[in-house]
C-alpha positions, -999 to 999 in steps of 0.1 A, spaced: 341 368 -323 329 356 -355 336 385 -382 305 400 -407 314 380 -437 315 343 -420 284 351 -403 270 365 -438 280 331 -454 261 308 -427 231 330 -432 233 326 -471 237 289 -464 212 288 -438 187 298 -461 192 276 -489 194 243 -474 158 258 -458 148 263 -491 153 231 -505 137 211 -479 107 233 -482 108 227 -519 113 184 -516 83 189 -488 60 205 -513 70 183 -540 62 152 -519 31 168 -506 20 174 -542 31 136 -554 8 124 -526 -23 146 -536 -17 135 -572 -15 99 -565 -44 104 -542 -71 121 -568 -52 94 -595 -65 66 -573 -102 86 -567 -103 86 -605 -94 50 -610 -118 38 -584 -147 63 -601 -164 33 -625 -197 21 -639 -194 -9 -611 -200 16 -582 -212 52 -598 -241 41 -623 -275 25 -611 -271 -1 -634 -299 -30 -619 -331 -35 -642 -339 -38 -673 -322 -33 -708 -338 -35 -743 -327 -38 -776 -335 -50 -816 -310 -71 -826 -298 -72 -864 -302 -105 -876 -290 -121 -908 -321 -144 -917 -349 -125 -898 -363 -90 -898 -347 -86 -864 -340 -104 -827 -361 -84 -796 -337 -90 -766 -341 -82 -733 -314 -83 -706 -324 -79 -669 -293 -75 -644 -302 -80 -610 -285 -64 -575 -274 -95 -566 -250 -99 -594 -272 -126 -612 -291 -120 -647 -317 -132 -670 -315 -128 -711 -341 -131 -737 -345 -136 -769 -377 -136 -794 -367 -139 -835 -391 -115 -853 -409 -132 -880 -392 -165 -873 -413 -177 -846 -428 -162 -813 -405 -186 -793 -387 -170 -768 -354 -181 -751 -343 -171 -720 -307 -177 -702 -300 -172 -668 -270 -169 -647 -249 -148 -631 -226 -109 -641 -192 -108 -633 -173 -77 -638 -138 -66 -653 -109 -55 -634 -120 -17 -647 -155 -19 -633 -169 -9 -666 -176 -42 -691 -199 -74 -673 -195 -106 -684 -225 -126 -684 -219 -163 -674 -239 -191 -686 -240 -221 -705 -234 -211 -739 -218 -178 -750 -201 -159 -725 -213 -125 -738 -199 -90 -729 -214 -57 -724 -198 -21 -717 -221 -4 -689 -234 27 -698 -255 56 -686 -290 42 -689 -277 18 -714 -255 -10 -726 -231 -15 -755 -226 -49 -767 -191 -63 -773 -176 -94 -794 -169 -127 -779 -134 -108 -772 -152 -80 -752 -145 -54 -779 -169 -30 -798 -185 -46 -825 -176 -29 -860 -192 -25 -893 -223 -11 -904 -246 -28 -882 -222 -16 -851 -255 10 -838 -276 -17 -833 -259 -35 -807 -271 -8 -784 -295 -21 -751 -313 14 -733 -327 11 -700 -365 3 -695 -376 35 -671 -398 7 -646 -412 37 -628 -432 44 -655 -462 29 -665 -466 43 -703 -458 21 -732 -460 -11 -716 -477 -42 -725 -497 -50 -693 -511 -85 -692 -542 -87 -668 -538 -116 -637 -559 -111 -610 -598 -94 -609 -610 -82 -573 -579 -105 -558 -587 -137 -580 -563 -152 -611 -581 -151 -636 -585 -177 -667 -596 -175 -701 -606 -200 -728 -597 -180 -756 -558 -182 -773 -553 -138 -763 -547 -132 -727 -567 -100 -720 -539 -69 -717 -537 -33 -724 -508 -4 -732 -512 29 -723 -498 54 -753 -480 85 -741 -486 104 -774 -522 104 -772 -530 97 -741 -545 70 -751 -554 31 -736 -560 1 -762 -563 -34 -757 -581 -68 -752 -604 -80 -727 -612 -113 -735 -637 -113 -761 -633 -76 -777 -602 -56 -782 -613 -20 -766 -598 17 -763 -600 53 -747 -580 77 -729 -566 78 -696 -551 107 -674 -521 103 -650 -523 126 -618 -502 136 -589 -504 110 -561 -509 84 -589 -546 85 -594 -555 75 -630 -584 80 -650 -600 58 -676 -627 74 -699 -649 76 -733 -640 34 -732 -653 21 -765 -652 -20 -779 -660 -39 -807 -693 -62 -799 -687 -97 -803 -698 -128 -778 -677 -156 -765 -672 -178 -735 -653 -152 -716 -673 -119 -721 -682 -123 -684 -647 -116 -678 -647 -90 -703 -673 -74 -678 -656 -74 -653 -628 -62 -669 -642 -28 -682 -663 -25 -654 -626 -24 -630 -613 3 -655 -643 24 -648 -644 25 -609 -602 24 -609 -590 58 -592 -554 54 -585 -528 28 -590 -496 12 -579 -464 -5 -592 -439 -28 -574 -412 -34 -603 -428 -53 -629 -464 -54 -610 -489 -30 -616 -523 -24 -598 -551 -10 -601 -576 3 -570 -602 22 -560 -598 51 -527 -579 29 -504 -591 -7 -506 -578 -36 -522 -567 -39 -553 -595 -46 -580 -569 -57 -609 -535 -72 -611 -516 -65 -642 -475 -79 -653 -455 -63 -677 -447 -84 -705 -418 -78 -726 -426 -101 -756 -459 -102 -769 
């Protein structure tokens, strides 16, 4: 018969050994969590957390001009377009194409094309501009290396040149292409229409219906007033509108569309 303080001992022992195996258990089971909400982290980036496709804006400093307007477009597919247009130099603009590949990170794209590489940190609504190492670019014109993110839903503050009337491209003999901006500060429309620059107000409404009114022009003939007609005449009868990316329209109730407009970054 085994006596009191032997069977004490086992117990003691017993208990301990249970005790450390719980303890390396937990330990392990902790590792594993860590390493698992590590590797969450890690794979938590710009690449696959950010709607980063569309379009980027930005005013470049510029050492010999009063600034460069520069548009970047990134595209789902992984491919890109870049513009440039020097202000006050000449109303040239330049445009690269090619295609985005990411860092290891998932945060900085490289653009690929012919000539300079060019990197960019992804940012909420926005892009950062890096050196030709993929660095942040110092010194007192570091701010303006800064791109924000075009809201295309929106069809305040952009330059809309006019394409189609009643489902026909249009043409125009004049060097102006008839456009027009709508201003979110006043509410208010301006542009050209082919023969007079004109203005009013407009109201946005639920269900995008828009509505043009107290449309004034200057007064001045030329060869393409009847288009001007036409033109002012669309904006009167238009009732609601729709936008496909960089395509806006204009209709009346539900029939087709009496005007086609594009946007136009550089104008």
């Amino acid at each position: 018969m085994i006596n009191k303080l032997t069977f004490l001992r086992s117990f003691v022992l017993l208990t301990l050994l249970t005790g450390i195996y719980l303890l390396n258990t937990g330990c392990k089971s902790s590792s594993k969590t860590q390493n698992s909400l590590v590797s969450a982290i890690d794979t938590h980036n710009s690449r696959n957390s950010l709607d980063w496709p569309g379009v980027y804006s930005a005013k470049l400093p510029c050492a010999d001009c009063s600034g460069i307007n520069a548009i970047i477009t990134l595209n789902e597919d992984n491919t890109f377009k870049r513009q440039y247009q020097y202000e006050g130099k000449s109303d040239s603009v330049y445009t690269q194409t090619g295609k985005i590949s990411w860092e290891k990170q998932g945060s900085v794209i490289r653009l690929e094309e012919d000539g300079e590489p060019g990197y960019y940190k992804v940012l909420e609504n926005g892009l950062q501009q890096l050196d030709a190492s993929g660095k942040p670019i110092l010194g007192a014109t570091a701010g303006g290396y800064n791109f924000r993110k075009v809201e295309q839903n929106k069809i305040e503050e952009k330059y809309w040149k006019l394409t189609q009337l009643n489902g026909q491209n249009i043409s125009f003999s004049g060097q102006k292409e008839p456009y027009m901006i709508l201003k979110t500060a006043d509410s208010s429309v301006r542009g050209f229409a082919g023969c007079n620059g004109f203005g009013g107000h407009f109201e946005l409404l639920p269900g995008n219906r828009v509505h043009f009114s107290k449309m004034i022009s200057t007064k001045m003939a030329c060869p393409d007033l009847a288009l001007e007609n036409q033109f002012m005449q669309i904006l009167q009868k238009a009732d609601n509108y729709s936008q496909h990316g960089d395509t806006l329209y204009l209709n009346k109730a539900r029939m087709a569309p009496l005007a086609q407009f594009v946007a136009v970054y550089f104008n």
